[in-house]
C-alpha positions as CSV (number, residue, x, y, z in Angstrom):
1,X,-1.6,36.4,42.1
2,X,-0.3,37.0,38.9
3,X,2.6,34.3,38.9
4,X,0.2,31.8,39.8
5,X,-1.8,33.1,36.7
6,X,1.4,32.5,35.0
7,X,2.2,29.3,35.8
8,X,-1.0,27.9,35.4
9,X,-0.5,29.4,31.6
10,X,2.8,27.7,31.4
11,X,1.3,24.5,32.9
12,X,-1.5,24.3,30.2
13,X,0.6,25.1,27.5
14,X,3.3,22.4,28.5
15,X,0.1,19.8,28.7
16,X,-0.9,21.0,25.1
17,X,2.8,21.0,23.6
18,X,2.9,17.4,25.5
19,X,-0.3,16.0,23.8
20,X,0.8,17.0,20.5
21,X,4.2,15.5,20.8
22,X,2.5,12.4,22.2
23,X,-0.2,12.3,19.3
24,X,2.6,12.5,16.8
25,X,4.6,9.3,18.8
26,X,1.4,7.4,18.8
27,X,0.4,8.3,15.4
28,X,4.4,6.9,14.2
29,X,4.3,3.6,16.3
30,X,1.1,2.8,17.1
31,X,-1.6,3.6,14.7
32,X,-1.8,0.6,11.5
33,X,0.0,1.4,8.5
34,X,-1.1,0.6,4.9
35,X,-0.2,-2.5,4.1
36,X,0.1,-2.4,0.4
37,X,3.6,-2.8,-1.4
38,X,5.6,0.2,-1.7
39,X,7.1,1.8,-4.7
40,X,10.0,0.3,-5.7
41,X,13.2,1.8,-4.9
42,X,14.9,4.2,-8.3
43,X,18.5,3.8,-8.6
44,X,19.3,7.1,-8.9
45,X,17.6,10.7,-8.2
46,X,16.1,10.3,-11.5
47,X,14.0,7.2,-11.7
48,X,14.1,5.9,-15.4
49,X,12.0,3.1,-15.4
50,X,8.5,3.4,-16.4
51,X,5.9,3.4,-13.9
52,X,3.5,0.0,-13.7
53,X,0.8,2.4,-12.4
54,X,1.2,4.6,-15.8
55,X,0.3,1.9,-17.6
56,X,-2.7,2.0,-19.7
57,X,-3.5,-1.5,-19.7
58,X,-3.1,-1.4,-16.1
59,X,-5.4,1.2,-15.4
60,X,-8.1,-0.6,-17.3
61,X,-7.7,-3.7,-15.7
62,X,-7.8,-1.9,-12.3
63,X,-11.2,0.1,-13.5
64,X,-12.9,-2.9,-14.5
65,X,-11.6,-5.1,-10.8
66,X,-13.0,-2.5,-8.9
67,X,-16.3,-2.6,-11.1
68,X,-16.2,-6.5,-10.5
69,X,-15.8,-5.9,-6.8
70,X,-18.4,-3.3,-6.3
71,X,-20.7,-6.0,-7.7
72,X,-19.4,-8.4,-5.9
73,X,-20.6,-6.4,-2.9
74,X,-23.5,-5.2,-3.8
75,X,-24.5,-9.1,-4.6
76,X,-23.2,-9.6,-0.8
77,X,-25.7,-6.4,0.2
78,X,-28.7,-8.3,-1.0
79,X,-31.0,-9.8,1.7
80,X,-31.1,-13.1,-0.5
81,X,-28.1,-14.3,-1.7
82,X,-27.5,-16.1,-5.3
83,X,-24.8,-18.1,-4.8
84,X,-24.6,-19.2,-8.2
85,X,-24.0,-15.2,-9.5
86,X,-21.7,-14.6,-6.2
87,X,-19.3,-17.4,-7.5
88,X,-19.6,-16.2,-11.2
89,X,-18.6,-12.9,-9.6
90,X,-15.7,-14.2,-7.6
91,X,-14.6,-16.3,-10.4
92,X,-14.5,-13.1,-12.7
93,X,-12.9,-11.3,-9.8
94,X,-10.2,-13.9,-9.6
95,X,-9.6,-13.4,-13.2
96,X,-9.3,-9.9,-13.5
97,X,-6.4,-10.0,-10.7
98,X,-5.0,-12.6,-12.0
99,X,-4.5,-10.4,-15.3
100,X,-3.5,-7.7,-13.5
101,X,-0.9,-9.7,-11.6
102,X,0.5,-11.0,-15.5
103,X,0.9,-7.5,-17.1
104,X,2.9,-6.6,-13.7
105,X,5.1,-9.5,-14.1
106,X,5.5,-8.8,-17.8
107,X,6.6,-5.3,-17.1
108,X,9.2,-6.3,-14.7
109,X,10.3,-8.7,-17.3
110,X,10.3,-6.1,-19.9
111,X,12.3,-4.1,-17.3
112,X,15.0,-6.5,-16.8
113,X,15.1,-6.9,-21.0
114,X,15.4,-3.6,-21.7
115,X,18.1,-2.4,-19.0
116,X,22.1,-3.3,-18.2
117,X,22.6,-6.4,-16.4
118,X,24.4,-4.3,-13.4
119,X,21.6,-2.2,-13.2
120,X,18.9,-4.7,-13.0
121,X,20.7,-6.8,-10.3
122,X,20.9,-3.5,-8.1
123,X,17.2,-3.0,-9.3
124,X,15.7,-6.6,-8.3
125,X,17.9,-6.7,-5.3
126,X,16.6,-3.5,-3.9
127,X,13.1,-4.8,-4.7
128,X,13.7,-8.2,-3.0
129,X,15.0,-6.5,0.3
130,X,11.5,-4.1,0.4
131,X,9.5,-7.4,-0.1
132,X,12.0,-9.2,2.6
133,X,11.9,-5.9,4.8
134,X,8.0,-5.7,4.5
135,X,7.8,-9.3,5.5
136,X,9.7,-9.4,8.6
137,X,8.0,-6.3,9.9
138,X,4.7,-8.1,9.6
139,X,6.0,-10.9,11.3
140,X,7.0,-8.8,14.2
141,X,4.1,-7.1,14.5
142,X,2.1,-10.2,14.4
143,X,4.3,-11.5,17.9
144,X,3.3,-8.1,19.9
C-alpha cells in the first residue's frame, strides 16, 4: 500500500517537473517574440557610445508620437468618423516619426564622426549583421 502511495507521488511529481520543463521549451520556441530592433551590439564590456534612448530630444519626440497616436485612436474610437481630422492626425503622426527617425540617423552619424575609423567599421558591421540576422529570422518564421 504504501509503495503504490509512493509511486503515485513520484508519478505526479515527474508530470509537474515535465510541464514546467515543457512550458519553458514552448515559451523559448513557440510563443512570438518582440519584434522591435535590439540594442546594438558595444564593442567591449564597457559600452562607450551614448545611448539613442538617453537622448533628450528623443524622449520628447517619443512623448509627443505617442500623444499623436493616442489621438489618433481615440479619433478611431468615435462612432462617427472625421476623416478630414483622422488624416490631419496621420499626417502629424507621419511627421513626428519621421523626426524621430532623423535625430536617430544623426546620432549614428555623430557616432561614426566622433569615433576611430577601426572602431566604427567593427561598430556598423556588428549593427548590419543584427539587422541582417533579424531579417532572415523573420523570413523563416514567415515559411513555417
Amino acid at each position: 500500500m504504501k509503495t503504490k502511495r509512493l509511486i503515485t507521488l513520484l508519478f505526479i511529481s515527474l508530470a509537474f517537473n515535465l510541464g514546467f520543463i515543457f512550458m519553458g521549451v514552448y515559451d523559448h520556441l513557440c510563443r512570438p517574440k518582440n519584434f522591435m530592433l535590439p540594442p546594438p551590439p558595444p564593442f567591449h564590456k564597457n559600452d562607450h557610445f551614448p545611448k539613442i534612448s538617453k537622448n533628450d530630444d528623443v524622449i520628447k519626440l517619443r512623448k509627443a508620437n505617442v500623444d499623436i497616436r493616442m489621438s489618433f485612436f481615440k479619433e478611431l474610437a468615435k462612432e462617427e468618423l472625421n476623416f478630414e481630422k483622422i488624416d490631419e492626425i496621420s499626417e502629424k503622426l507621419l511627421k513626428s516619426q519621421n523626426e524621430m527617425e532623423q535625430v536617430v540617423l544623426h546620432h549614428f552619424i555623430k557616432i561614426r564622426n566622433d569615433i576611430p575609423e577601426n572602431e566604427a567599421i567593427e561598430f556598423f558591421t556588428k549593427l548590419q549583421n543584427v539587422y541582417h540576422n533579424k531579417k532572415m529570422n523573420k523570413k523563416e518564421r514567415h515559411r513555417e
